[in-house]
C-alpha positions in Angstrom: 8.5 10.7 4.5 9.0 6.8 3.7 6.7 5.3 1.3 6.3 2.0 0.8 4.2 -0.2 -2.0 3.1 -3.1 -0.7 1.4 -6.7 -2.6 -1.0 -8.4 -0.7 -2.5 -11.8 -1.7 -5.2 -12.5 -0.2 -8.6 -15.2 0.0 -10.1 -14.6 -4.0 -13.3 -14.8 -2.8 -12.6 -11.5 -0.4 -10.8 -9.5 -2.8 -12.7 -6.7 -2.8 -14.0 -6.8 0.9 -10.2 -6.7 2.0 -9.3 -4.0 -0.5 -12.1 -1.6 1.2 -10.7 -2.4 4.3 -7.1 -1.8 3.6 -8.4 1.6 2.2 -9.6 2.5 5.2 -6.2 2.2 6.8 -5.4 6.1 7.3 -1.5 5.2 6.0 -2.5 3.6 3.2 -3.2 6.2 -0.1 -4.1 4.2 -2.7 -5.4 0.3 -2.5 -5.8 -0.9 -6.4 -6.4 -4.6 -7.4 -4.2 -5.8 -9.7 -3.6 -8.8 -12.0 -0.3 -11.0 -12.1 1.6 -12.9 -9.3 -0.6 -10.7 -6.4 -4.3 -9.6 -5.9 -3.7 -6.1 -3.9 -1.3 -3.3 -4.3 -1.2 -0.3 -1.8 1.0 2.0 -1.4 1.9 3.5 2.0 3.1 6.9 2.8 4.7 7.5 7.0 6.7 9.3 8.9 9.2 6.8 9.7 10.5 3.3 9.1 9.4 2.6 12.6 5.7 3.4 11.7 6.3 1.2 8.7 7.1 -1.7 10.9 3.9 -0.8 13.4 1.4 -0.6 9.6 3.2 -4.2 8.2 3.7 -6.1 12.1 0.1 -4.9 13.7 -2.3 -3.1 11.6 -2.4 -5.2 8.5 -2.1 -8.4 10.8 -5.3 -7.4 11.7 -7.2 -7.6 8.7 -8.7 -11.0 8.6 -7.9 -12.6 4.6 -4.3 -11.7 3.9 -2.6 -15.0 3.2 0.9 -12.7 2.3 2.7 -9.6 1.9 5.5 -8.6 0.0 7.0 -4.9 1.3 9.0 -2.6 -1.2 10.5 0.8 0.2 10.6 3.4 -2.2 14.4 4.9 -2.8 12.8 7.9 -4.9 10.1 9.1 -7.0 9.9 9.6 -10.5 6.3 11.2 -11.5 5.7 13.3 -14.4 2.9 14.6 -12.0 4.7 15.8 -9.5 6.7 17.5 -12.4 4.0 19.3 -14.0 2.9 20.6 -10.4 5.8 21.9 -10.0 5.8 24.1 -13.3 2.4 24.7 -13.9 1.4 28.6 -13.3 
């Protein structure tokens, strides 16, 4: 499993009109709007590297708004939920 966060910026005025689309984007798990340097934050979770490259290249080419993208991978995940799944009875 690869998972990638990506930041998006995008048109201001479409903000939340490109977020719902991104959300709808079966690889994507969470969209969140953010403040700082970027407008979007999604994080991505696929197969391979090469479905990574098909989500960045093609599908979020198609979504109208997206002035740029800045694409992260993930070496390993550090999650105090995953943690308490793990021991909870």
């Amino acid at each position: 499993m690869v998972t990638a966060i990506i930041l998006f910026k995008v048109g201001r005025s479409r903000i939340n009109e490109i977020a719902e689309k991104l959300a709808s984007i079966e690889e994507l798990s969470e969209v969140f709007s953010v403040t700082g340097s970027y407008d979007l934050v999604a994080i991505a979770r696929i197969k391979t590297n090469d479905d990574l490259s098909t989500l960045v290249t093609e599908r979020l080419g198609e979504v109208d708004g997206i002035e740029s993208t800045d694409t992260m991978l993930a070496f390993k995940a550090y999650s105090r939920h995953d943690l308490e799944s793990m021991f909870s009875l």
